[in-house]
TORMARVO-667590 format. One line per field, with one value per atom (N, C-alpha, C): x, y, z; atom name; residue in three letters. Coordinates in nm, 2 decimals, padded with zeros to 4 digits, m for minus. Layout:
<recs>
x <- c(X	...)
y <- c(Y	...)
z <- c(Z	...)
a <- c(CA	...)
r <- c(ALA	...)
</recs>
This chain:
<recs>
x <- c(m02.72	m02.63	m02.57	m02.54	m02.49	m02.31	m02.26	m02.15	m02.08	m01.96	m01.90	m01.81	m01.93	m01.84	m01.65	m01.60	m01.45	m01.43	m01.32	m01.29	m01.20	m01.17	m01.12	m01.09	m01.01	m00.96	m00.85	m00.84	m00.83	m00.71	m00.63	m00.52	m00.50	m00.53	m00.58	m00.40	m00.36	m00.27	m00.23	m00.12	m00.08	00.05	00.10	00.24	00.30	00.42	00.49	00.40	00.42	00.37	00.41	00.49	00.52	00.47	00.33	00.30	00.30	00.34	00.36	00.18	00.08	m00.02	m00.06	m00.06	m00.05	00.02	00.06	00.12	00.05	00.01	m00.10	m00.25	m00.25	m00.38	m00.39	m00.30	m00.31	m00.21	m00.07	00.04	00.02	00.02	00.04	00.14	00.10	00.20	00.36	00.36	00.50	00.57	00.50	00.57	00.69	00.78	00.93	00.89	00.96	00.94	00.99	01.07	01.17	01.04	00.96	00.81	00.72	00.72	00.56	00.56	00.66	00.64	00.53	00.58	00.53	00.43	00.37	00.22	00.15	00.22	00.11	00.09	00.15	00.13	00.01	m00.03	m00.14	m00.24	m00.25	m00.40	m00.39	m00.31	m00.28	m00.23	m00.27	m00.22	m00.08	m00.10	00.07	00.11	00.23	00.29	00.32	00.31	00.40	00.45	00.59	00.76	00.76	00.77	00.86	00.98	01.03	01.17	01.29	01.23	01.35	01.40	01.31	01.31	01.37	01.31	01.35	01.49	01.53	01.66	01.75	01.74	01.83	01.86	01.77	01.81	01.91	01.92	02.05	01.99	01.99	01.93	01.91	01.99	01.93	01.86	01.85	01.70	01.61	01.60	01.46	01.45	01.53	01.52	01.46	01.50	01.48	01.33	01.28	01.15	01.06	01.10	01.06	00.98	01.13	01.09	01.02	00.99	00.91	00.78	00.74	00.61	00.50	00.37	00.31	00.35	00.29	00.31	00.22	00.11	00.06	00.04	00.17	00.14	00.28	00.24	00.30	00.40	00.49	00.58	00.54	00.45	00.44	00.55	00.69	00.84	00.74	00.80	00.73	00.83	00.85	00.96	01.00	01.14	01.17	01.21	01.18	01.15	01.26	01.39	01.47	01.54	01.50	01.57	01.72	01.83	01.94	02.00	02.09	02.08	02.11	02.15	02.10	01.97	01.85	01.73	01.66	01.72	01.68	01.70	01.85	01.90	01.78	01.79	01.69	01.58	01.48	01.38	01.31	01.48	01.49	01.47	01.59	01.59	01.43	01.33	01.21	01.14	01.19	01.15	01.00	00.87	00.73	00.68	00.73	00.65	00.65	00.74	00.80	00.69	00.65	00.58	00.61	00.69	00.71	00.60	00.57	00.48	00.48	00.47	00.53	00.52	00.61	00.56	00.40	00.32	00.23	00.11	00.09	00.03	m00.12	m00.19	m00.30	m00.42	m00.42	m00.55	m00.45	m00.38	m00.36	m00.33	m00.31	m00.32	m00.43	m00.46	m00.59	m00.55	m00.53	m00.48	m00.65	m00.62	m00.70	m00.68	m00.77	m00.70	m00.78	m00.74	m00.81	m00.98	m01.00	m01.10	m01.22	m01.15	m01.23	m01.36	m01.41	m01.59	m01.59	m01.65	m01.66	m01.75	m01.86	m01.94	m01.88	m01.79	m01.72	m01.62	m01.55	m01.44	m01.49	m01.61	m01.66	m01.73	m01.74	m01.81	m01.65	m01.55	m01.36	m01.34	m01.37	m01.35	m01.37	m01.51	m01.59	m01.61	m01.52	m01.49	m01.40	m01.26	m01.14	m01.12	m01.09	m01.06	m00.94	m00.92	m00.79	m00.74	m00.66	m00.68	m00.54	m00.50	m00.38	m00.47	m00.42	m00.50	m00.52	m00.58	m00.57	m00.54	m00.47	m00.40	m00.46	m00.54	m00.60	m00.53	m00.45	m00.32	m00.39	m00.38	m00.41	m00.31	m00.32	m00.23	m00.18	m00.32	m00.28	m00.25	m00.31	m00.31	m00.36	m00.53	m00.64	m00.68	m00.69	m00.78	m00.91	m00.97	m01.11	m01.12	m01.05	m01.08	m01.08	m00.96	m00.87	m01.01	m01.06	m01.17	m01.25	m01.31	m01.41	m01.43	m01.26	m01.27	m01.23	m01.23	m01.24	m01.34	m01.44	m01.53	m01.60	m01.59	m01.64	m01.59	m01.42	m01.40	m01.48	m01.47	m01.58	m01.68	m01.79	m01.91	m01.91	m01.86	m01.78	m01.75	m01.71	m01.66	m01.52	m01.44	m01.31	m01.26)
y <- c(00.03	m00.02	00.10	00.07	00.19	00.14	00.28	00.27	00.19	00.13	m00.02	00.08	00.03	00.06	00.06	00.15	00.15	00.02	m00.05	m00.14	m00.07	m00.14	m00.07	m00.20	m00.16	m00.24	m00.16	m00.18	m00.09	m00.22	m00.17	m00.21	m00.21	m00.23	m00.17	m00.20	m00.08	m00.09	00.02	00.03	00.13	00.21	00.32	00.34	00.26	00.18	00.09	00.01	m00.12	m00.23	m00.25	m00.14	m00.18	m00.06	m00.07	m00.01	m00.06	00.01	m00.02	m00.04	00.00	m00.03	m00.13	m00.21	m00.33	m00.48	m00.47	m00.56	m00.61	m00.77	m00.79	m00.76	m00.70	m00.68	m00.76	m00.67	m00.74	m00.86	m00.86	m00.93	m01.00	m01.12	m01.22	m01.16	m01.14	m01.08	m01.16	m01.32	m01.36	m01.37	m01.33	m01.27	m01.21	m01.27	m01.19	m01.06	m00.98	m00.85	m00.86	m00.94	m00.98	m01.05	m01.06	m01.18	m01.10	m00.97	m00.86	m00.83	m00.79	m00.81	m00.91	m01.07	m01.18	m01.18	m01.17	m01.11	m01.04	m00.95	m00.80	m00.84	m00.90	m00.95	m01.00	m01.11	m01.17	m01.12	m01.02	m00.94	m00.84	m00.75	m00.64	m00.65	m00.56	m00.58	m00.51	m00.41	m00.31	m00.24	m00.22	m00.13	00.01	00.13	00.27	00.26	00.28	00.32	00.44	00.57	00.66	00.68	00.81	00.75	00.77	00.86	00.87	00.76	00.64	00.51	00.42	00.41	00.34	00.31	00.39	00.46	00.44	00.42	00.38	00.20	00.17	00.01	m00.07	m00.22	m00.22	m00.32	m00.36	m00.39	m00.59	m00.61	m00.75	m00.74	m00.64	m00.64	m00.60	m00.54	m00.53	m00.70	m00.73	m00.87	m00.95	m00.99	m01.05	m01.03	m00.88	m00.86	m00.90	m00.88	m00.96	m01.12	m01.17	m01.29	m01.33	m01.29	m01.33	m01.27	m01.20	m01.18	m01.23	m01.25	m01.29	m01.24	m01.33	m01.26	m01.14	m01.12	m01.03	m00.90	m00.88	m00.79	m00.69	m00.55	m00.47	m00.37	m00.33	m00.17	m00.09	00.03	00.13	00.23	00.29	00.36	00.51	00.60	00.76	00.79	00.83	00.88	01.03	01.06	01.15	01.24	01.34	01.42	01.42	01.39	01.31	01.20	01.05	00.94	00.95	00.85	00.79	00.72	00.68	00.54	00.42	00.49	00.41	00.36	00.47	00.49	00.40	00.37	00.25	00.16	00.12	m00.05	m00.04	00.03	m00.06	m00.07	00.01	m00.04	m00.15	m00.16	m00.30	m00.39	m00.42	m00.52	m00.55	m00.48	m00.52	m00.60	m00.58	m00.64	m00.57	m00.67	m00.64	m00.60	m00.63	m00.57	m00.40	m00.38	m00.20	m00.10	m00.05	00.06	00.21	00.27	00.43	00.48	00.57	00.69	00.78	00.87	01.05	01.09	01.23	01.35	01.37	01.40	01.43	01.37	01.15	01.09	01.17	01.13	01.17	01.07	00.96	00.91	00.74	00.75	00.61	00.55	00.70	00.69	00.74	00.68	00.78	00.71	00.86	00.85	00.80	00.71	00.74	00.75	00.88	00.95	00.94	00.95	00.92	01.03	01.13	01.21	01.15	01.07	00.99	01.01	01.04	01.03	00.90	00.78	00.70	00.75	00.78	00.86	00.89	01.02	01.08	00.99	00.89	00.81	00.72	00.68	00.62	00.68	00.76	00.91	00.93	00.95	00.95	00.82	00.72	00.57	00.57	00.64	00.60	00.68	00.82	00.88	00.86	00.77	00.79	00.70	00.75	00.64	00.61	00.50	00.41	00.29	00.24	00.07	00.05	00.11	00.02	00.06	m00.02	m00.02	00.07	00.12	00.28	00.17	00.27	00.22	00.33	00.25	00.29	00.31	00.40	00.39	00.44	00.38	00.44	00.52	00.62	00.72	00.69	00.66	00.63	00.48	00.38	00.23	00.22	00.26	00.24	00.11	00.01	m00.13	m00.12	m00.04	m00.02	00.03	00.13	00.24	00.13	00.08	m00.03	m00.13	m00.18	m00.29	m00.23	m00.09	m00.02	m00.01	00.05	00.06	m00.04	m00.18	m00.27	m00.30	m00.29	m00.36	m00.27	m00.11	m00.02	m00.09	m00.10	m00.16	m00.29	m00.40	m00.50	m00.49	m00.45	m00.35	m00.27	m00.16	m00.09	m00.22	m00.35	m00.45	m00.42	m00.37	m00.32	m00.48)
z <- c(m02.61	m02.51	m02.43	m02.32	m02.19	m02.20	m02.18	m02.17	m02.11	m02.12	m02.01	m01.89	m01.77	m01.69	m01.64	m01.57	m01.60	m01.48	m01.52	m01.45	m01.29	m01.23	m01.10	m01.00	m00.96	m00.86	m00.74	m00.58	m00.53	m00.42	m00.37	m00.32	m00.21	m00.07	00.07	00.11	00.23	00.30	00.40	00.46	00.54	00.48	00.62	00.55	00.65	00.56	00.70	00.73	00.83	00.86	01.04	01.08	01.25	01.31	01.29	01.42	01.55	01.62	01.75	01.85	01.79	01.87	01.80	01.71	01.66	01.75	01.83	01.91	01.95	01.94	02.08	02.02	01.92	01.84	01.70	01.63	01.45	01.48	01.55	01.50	01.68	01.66	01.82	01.89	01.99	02.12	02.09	02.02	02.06	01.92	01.84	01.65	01.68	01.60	01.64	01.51	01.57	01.47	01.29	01.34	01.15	01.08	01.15	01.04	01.02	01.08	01.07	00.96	00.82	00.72	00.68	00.65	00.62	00.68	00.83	00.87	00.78	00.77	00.72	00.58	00.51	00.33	00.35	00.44	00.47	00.45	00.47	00.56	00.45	00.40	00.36	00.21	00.07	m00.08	m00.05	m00.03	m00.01	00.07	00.11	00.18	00.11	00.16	00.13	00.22	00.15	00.20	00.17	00.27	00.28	00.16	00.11	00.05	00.14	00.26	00.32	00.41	00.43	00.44	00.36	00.25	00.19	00.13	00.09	00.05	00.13	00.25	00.34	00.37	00.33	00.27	00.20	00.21	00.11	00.00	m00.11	m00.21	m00.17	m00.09	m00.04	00.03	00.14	00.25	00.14	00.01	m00.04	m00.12	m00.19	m00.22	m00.13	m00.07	00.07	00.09	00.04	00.11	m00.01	m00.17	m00.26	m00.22	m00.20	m00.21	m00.08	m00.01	00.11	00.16	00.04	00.02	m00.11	m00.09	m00.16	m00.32	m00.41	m00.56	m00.58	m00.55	m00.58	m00.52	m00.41	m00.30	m00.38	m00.34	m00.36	m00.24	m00.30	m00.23	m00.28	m00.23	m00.33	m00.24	m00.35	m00.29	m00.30	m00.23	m00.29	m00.36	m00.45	m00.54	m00.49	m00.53	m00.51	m00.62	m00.61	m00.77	m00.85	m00.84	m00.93	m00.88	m00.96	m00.99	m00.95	m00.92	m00.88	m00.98	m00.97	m01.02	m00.91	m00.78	m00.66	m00.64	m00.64	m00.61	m00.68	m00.89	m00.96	m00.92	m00.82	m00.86	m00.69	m00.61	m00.50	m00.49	m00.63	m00.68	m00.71	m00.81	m00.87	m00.82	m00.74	m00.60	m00.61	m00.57	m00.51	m00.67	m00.77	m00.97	m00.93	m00.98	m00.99	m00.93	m00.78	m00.69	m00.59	m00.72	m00.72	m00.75	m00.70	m00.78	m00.73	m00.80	m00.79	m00.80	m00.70	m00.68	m00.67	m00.79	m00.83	m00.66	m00.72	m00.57	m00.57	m00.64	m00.65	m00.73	m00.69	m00.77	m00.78	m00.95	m00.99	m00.94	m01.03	m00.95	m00.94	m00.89	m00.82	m00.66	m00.62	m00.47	m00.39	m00.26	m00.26	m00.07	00.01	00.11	00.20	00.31	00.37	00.55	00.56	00.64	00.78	00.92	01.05	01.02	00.99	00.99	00.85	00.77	00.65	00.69	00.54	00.59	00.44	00.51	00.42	00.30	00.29	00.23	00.03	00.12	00.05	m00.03	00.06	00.05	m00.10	m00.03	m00.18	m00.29	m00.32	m00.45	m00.50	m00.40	m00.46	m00.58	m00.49	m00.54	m00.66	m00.70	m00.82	m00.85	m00.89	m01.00	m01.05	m00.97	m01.05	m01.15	m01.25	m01.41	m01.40	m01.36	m01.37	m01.41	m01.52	m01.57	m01.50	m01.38	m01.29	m01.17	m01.08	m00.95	m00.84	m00.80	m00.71	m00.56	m00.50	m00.40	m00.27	m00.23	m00.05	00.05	00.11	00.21	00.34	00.45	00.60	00.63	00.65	00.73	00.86	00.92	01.08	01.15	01.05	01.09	01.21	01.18	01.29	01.21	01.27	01.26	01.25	01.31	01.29	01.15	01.11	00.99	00.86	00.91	00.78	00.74	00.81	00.81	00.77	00.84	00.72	00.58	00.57	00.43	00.28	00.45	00.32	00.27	00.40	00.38	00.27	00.24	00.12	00.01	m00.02	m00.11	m00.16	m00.10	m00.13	m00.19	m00.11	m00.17	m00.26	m00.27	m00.44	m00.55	m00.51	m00.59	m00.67	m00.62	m00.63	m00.59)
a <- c(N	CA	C	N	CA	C	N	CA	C	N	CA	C	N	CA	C	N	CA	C	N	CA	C	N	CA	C	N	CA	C	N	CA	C	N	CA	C	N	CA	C	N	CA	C	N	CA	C	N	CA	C	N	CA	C	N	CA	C	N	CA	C	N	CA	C	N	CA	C	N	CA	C	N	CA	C	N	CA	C	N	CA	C	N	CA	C	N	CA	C	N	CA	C	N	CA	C	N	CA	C	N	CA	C	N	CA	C	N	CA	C	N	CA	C	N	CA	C	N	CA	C	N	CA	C	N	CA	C	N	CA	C	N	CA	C	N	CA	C	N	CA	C	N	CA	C	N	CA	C	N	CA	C	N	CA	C	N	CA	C	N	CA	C	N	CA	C	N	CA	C	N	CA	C	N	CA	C	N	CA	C	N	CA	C	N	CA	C	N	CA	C	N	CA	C	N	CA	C	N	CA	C	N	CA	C	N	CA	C	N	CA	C	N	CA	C	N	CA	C	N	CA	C	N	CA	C	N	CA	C	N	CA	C	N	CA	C	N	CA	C	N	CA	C	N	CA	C	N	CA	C	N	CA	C	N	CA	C	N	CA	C	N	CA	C	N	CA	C	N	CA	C	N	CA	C	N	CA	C	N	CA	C	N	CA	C	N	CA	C	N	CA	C	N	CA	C	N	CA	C	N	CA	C	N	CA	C	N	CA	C	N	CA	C	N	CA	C	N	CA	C	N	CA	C	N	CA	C	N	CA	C	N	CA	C	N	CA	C	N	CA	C	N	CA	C	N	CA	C	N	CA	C	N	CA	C	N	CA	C	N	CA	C	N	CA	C	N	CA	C	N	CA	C	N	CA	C	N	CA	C	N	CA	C	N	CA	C	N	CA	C	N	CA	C	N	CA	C	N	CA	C	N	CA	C	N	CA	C	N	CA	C	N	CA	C	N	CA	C	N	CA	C	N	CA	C	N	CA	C	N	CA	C	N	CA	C	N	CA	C	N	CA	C	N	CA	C	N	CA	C	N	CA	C	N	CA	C	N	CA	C	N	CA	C	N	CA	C	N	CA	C	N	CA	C	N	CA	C	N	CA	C	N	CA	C	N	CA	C	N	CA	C	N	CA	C	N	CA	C	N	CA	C	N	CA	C	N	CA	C	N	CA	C	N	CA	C	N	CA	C	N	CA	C	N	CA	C	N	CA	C	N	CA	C	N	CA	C	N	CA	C	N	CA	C	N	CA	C	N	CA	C)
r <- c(UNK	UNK	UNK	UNK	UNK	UNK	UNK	UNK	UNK	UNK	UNK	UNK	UNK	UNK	UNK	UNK	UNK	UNK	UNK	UNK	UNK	UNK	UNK	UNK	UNK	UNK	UNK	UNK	UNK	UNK	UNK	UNK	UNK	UNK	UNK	UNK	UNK	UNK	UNK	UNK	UNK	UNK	UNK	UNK	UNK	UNK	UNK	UNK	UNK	UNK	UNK	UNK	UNK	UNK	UNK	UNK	UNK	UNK	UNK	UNK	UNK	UNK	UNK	UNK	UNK	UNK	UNK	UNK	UNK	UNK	UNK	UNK	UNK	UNK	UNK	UNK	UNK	UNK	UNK	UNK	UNK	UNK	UNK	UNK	UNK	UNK	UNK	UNK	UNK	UNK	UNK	UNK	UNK	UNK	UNK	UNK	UNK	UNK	UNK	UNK	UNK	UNK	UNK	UNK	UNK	UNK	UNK	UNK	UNK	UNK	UNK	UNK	UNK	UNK	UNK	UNK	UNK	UNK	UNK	UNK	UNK	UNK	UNK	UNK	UNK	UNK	UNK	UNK	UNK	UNK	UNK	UNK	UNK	UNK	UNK	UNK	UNK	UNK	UNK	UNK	UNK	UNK	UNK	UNK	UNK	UNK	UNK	UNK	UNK	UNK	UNK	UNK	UNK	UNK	UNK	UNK	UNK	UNK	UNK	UNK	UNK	UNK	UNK	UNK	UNK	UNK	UNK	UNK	UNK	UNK	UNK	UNK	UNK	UNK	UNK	UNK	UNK	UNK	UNK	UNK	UNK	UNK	UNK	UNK	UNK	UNK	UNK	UNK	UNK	UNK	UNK	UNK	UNK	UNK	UNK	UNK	UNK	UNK	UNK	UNK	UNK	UNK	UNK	UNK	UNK	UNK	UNK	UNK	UNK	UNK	UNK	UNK	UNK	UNK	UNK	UNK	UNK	UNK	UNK	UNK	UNK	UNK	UNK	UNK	UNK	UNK	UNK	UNK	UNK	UNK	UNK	UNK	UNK	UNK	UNK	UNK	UNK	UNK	UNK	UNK	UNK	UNK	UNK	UNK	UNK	UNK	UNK	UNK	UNK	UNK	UNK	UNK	UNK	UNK	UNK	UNK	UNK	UNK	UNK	UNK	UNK	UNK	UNK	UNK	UNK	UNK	UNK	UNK	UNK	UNK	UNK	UNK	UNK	UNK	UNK	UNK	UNK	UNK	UNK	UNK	UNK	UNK	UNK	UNK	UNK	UNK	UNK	UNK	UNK	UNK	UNK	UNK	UNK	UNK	UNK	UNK	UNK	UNK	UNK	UNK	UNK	UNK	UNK	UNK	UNK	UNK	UNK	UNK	UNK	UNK	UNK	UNK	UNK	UNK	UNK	UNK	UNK	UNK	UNK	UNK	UNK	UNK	UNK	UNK	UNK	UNK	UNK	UNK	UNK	UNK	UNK	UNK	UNK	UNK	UNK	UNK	UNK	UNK	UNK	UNK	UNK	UNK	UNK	UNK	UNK	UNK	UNK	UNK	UNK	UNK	UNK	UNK	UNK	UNK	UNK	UNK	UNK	UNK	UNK	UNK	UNK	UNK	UNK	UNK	UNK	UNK	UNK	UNK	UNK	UNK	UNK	UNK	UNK	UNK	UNK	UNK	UNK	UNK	UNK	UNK	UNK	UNK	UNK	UNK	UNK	UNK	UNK	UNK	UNK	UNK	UNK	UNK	UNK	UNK	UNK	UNK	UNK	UNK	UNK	UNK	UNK	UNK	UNK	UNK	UNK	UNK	UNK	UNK	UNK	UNK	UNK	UNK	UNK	UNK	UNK	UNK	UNK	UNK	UNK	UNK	UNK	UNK	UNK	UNK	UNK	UNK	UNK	UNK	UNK	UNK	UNK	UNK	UNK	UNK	UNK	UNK	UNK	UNK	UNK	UNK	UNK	UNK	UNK	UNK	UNK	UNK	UNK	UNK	UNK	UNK	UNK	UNK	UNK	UNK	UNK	UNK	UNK	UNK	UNK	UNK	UNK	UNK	UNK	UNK	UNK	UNK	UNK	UNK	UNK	UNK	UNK	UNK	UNK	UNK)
</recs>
């Protein structure tokens, strides 16, 4: 018998959800901006938040963003090299759908970037050993790129 392949699963998203060339493209020209959240869950597994974003929040706007997003969609926060105890309760706020992300994650983030050579992108994919989900992030929130690399994902069977 051949070794069992590693399981994997892969999380497609951007940083933030309001891009501004998105208007009129991803989100209907008459979407009030308070719903592009609730849009973007749709289409998209997670968001990366910034910390110097996030942090500036107040622990009911992340609640709020809890409960008005799918169950299985995530925040991934970037951590900041030392913890709060502010930094925890607005984590919190967000419960399951929190995921802290070292300064320097190993194999659970895997940026993807405007110059991406899919190629490559997928030989990345399927070396990394991971039993939590590796998380795909667009840098730039090109539509085109994002669709590419779902459609790798798929194909990979992520």
């Amino acid at each position: 018998m051949g070794a069992t392949p590693n399981f994997h699963y892969c999380l497609l998203g951007t940083i933030g959800w309001d891009h501004s060339d998105w208007n009129g493209t991803f989100y209907p020209e008459d979407l009030p901006v308070e719903w592009r959240l609730n849009y973007y869950n749709t289409a998209f597994e997670c968001v990366y938040l910034p910390y110097t974003y996030w942090q500036t929040l107040t622990a009911e706007t992340l609640a709020e963003w809890r409960q008005s997003t799918l169950g299985h969609f995530r925040f991934l926060l970037e951590a900041p090299s030392s913890t709060s105890e502010v930094d925890r309760a607005l984590s919190a706020a967000l419960g399951e759908k929190a995921v802290l992300i070292p300064p320097r994650p190993e194999s659970t983030l895997v940026w993807l970037k405007p110059d991406v050579n899919l190629k490559q992108l997928a030989q990345t994919l399927q070396t990394l050993e991971s039993k939590t989900p590796i998380y795909l992030i667009s840098t730039s929130g090109d539509m085109a790129q994002l669709e590419q690399a779902r459609t790798l994902v798929e194909v990979l069977g992520y």
